[in-house]
N, C-alpha and C positions, 0 to 999 in steps of 0.2 A: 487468398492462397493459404496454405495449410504445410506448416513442419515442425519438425522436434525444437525445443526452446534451446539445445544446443546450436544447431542448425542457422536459427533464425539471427545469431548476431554473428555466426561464419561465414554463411553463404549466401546473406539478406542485407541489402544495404538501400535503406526508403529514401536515401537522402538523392540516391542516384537517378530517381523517378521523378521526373517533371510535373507531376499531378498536385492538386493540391491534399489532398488526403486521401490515403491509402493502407489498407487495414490490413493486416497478419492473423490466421489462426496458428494455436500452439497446443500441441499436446504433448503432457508431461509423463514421463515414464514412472512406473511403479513406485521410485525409489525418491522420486521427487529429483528437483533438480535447479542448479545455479548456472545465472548469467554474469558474470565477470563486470570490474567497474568498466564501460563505456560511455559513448556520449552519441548521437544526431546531431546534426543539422534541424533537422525537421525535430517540434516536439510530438510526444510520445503520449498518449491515455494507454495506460495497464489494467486493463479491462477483465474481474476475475470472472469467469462463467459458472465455473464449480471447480473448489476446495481453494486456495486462499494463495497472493504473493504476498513475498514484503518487497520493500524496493527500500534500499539507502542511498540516499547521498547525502554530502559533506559534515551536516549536522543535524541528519534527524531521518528513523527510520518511519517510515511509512507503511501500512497495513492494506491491504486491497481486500474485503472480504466479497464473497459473493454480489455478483451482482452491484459493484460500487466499482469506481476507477480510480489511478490514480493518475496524477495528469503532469508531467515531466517537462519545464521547457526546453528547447532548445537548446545546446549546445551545456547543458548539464551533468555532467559525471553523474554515474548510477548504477549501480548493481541491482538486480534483478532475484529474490530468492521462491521458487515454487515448493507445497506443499503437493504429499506423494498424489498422483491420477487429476490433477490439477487443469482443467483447460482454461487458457487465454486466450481474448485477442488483444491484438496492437492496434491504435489508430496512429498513423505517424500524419503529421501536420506541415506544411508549407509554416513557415513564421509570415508574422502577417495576416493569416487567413480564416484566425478566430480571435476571440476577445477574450482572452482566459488570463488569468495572474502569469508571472514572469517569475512566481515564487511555486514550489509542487501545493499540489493543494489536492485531498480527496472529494472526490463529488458523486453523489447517488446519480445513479444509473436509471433513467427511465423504461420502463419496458419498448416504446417507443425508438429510443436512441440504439438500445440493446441491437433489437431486431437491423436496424437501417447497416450499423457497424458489421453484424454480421454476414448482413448481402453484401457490403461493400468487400469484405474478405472472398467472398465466392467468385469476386468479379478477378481476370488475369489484369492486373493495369498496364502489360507491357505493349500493347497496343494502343492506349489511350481509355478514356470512358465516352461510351456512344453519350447521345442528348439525355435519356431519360436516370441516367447513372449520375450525369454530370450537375442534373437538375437537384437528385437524393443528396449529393454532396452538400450541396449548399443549402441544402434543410435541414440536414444533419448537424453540419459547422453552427448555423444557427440554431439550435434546439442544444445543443452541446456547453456552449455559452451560459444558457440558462440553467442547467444544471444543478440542485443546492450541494455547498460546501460542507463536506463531516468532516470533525475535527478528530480526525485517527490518524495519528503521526505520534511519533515519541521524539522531542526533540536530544540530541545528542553533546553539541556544543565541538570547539575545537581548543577549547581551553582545557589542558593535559591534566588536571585533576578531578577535572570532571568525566573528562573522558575515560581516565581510569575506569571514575566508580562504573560509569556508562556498560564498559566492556565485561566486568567484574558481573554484574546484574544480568548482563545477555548471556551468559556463562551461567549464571546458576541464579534463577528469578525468584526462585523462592529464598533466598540470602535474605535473613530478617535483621541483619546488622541497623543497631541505629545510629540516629545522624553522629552521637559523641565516637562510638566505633570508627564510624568512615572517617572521621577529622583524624582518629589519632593514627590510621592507616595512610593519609595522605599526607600527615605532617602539618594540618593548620585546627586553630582552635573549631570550636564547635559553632560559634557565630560567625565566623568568616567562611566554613562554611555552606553555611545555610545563607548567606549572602550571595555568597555568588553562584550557589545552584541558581536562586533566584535570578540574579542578573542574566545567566547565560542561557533559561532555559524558560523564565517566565513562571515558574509553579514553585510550591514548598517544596523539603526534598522526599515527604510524603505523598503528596499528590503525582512528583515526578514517578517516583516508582511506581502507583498507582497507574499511571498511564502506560507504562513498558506490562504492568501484569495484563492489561486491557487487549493490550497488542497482542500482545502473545499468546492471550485466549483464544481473539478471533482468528487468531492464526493455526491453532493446535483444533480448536471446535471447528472450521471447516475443512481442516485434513480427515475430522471422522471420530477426533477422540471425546469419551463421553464426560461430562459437566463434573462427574467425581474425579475424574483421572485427570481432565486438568485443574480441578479446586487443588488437589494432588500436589502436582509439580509444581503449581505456584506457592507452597506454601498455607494455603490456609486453614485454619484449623476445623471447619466446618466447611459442607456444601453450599449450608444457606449464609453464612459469610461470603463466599466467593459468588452466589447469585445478587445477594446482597448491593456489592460493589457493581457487578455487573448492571446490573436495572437503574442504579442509581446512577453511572454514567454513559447508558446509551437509552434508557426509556423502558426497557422492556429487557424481561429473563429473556435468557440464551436460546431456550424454547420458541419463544414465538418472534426472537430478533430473527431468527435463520428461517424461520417459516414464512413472516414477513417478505424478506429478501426475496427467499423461493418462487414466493406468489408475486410478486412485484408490487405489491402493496406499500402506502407511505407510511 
């Protein structure tokens, strides 16, 4: 099935369908567009096709770039954000009826899986899936499973000081305050701090922010904008800075990461 991403959590409800999995296409209007915090029954792969979601829940946002999922369980809180001509699909899931974490977690997209989600989207399931639909499913759910895990999430925390700076940074990503700055805007020294970044979020609080400029690359480079305009916004004072970081934690410049994707290649 196929509607607008406002649409699809007004007038779409997977959880109401007796199937075990059941796919949604989405297409995003020029201007881009939001889906509100909700939750399933069934969990959720946010599957980008072309140009990029982010998805939040409770502590930590999540990046969908081309061609990669992100994978929501069940009964989850989660907002939903599209960049502008964006298309998605949905997989909504039976609980029970794959082997995937209880935690979100992103996972490369085989071209493979790509293709089967998308017939499964073409198929109406209000009358059920015939034998040979029924048979895709379960090659699907299995081949799905397997899947490798990328580590593209920014964790967020629900600890109020951090969440500040959290909010503070998604506001304005190129903020090059350092760590004594934030202490003395939050009211605690500069090691307690940097302590409990750590505790709450697992990284320095350089590396943290390092990972929200990450997100927010692949988020802004697959809506269309070019490699200066986001070195740009994020802050850095060089192109080859901002490629720099970029290579160094996903493998490959921006150039042949999104051409990679493109091709389906690993």
């Amino acid at each position: 099935m196929e509607m607008s991403l406002q649409a699809s959590y007004s007038n779409y409800d997977p959880d109401v369908i007796d199937l075990p999995a059941v796919a949604l296409n989405v297409d995003v209007a020029a201007n881009g567009s939001e889906m509100p915090v909700h939750q399933h029954r069934k969990g959720q792969l946010v599957l980008a096709l072309r140009g990029g979601v982010t998805c939040e829940v409770s502590d930590a946002l999540w990046m969908v770039p081309p061609q990669c999922g992100v994978w929501i369980p069940g009964g989850m809180l989660h907002s939903n954000r599209a960049t502008p001509n964006a298309r998605i699909c949905f997989l909504f899931v039976e609980p029970g009826a794959i082997d995937l974490p209880n935690t979100c977690c992103t996972l490369s997209i085989s071209p493979l899986v790509r293709e089967m989600i998308l017939y499964l989207a073409s198929v109406d399931p209000q009358d059920g899936y015939d034998p040979h639909t029924r048979r895709l499913v379960r090659v699907l759910l299995d081949e799905l499973a397997r899947m490798p895990v990328e580590q593209l999430h920014w964790a967020i925390s629900s600890d109020p000081k951090v969440r500040r700076i959290a909010q503070a940074l998604v506001r304005d990503p190129a903020d090059r305050s350092n760590l004594p700055q934030w202490a003395d805007r939050v009211a605690m020294s500069e090691r307690s701090l940097a302590r409990l970044i750590v505790k709450e979020t697992g990284l320095s609080f350089g590396r943290w922010r390092q990972q929200l400029h990450l997100i927010v690359a692949l988020r802004e480079l697959a809506a269309g904008m070019s490699v200066q305009q986001v070195s740009a916004e994020l802050g850095y004072e060089s192109v080859t800075a901002f490629i720099t970081m970029f290579k160094k934690s996903l493998g490959r410049p921006p150039a042949q990461y999104f051409a990679a994707l493109k091709g389906g290649n690993d």
